[in-house]
C-alpha positions as CSV (number, residue, x, y, z in Angstrom):
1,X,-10.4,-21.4,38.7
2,X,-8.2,-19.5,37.1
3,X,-4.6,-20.5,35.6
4,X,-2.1,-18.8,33.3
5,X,1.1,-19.3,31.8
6,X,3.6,-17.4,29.8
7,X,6.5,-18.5,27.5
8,X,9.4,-16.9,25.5
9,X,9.8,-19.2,22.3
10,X,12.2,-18.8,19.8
11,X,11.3,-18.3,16.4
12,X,11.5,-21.7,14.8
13,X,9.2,-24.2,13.7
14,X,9.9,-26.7,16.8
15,X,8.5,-24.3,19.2
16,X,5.0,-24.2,17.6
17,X,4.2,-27.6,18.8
18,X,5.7,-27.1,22.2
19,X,2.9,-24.0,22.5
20,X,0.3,-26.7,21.5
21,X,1.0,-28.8,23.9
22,X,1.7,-26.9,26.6
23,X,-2.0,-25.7,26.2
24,X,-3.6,-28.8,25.6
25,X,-2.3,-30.8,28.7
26,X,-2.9,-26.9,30.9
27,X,-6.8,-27.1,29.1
28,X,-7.1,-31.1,30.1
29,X,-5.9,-31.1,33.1
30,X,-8.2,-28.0,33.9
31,X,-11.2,-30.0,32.9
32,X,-11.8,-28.3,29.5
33,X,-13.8,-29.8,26.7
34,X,-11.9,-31.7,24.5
35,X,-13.6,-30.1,21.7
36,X,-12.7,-26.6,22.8
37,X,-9.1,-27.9,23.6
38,X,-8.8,-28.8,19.9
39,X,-10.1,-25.5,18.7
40,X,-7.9,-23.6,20.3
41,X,-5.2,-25.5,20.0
42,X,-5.2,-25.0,16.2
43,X,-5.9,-21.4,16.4
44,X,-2.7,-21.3,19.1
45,X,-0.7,-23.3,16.2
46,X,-1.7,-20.8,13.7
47,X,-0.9,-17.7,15.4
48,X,2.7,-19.3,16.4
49,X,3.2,-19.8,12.9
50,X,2.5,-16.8,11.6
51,X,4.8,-15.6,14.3
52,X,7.8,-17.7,13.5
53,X,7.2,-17.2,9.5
54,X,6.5,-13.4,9.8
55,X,7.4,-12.2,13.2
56,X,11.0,-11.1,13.0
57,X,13.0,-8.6,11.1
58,X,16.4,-10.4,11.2
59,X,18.5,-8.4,13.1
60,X,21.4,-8.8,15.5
61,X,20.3,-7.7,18.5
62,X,18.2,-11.2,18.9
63,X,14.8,-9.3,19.5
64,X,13.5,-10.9,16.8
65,X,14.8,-14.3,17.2
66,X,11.4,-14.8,19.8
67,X,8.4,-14.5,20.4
68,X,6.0,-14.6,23.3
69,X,2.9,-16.6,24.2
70,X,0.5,-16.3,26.9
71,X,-2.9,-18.1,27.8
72,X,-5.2,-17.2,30.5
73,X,-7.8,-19.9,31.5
74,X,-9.8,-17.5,33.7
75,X,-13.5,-18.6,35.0
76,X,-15.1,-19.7,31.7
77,X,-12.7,-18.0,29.6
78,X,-9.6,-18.9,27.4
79,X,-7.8,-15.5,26.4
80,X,-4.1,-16.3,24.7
81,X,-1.8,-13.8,23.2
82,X,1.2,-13.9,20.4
83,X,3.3,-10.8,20.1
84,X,6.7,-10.8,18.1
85,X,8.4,-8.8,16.8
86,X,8.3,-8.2,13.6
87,X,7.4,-5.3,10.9
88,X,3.3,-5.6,11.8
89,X,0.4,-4.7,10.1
90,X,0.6,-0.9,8.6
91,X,-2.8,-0.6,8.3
92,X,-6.2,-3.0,8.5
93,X,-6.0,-4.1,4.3
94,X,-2.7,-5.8,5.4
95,X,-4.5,-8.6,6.6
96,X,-6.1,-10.3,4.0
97,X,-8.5,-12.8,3.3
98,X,-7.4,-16.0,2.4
99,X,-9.8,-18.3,-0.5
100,X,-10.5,-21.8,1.1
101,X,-8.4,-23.8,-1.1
102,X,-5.2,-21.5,-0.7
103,X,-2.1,-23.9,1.0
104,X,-0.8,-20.4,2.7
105,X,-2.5,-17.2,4.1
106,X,-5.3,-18.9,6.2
107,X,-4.1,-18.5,9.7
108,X,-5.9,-15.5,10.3
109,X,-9.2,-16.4,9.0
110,X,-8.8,-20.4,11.0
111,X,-8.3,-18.2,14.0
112,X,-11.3,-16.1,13.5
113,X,-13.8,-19.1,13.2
114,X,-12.6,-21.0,16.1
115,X,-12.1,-18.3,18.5
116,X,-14.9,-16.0,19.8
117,X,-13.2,-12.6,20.1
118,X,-10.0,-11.8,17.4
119,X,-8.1,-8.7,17.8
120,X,-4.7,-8.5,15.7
121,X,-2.9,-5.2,16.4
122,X,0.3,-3.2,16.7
123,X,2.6,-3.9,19.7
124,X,3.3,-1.2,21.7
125,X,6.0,0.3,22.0
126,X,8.9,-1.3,19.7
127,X,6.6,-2.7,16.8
128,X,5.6,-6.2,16.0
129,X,2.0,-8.0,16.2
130,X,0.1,-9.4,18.8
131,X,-2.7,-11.5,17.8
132,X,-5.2,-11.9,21.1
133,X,-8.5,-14.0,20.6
134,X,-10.4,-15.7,23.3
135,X,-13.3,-18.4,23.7
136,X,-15.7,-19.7,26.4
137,X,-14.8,-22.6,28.1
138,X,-17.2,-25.6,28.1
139,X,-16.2,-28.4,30.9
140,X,-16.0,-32.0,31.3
141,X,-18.1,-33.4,34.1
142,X,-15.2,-34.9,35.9
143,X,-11.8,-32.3,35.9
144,X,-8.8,-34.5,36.5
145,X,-7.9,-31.3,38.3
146,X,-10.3,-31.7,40.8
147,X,-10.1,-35.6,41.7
148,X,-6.3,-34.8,42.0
């Protein structure tokens, strides 16, 4: 099976939850794991957050009032994607590592124990960030999209 969506949020804090559950109910409905529903989920919040908080250089123009997600559910694969548009990383010691009891600056590091593969690179062509990471899927035994 494979499924994918994409959406054009704008950068406020209502849209994060909208991502979130947009993937869930895709995930549940597509039989996934509850367990690897959640993990995602959270990693998806983080990444839209980091996204509406740093993912916009205030301009006119409105091309950094959004942001983009997309999720692919593809065999036994999750890959989703945030880009935005915002000043990026310059270089690889920009992203830094958070301690554990820090209230901001985890994002990145919740995103890279729940997912399987992280990237976190330049967007191309008129700057910004996309964070990419992807999981395997683990299945329920009985897909609601199946005894549709």
């Amino acid at each position: 099976m494979s499924i994918w969506w994409s959406l054009h949020l704008r950068r406020e804090a209502a849209s994060v939850p909208l991502a979130r559950r947009l993937l869930i109910g895709t995930m549940e409905t597509a039989g996934v794991d509850p367990d690897v529903s959640y993990d995602l989920s959270v990693a998806l919040s983080e990444a839209c957050a980091n996204a509406v908080e740093h993912g916009g250089y205030g301009s006119r123009d409105g091309r950094s009032e959004a942001y983009r997600v997309t999720a692919y559910l593809d065999g036994e694969k999750c890959r989703i994607e945030v880009a935005d548009s915002g000043p990026g990383f310059t270089r690889t010691q920009d992203i830094r590592h958070a301690r554990a009891d820090a209230e901001h600056g985890r994002g990145l590091c919740l995103i890279r124990e729940l997912a399987d593969h992280v990237h976190i690179g330049a967007k191309p062509g008129r700057g910004g960030t996309v964070v990419s990471f992807d999981k395997m899927l683990k299945w329920k035994k009985d897909p609601s999209l199946l005894t549709a």
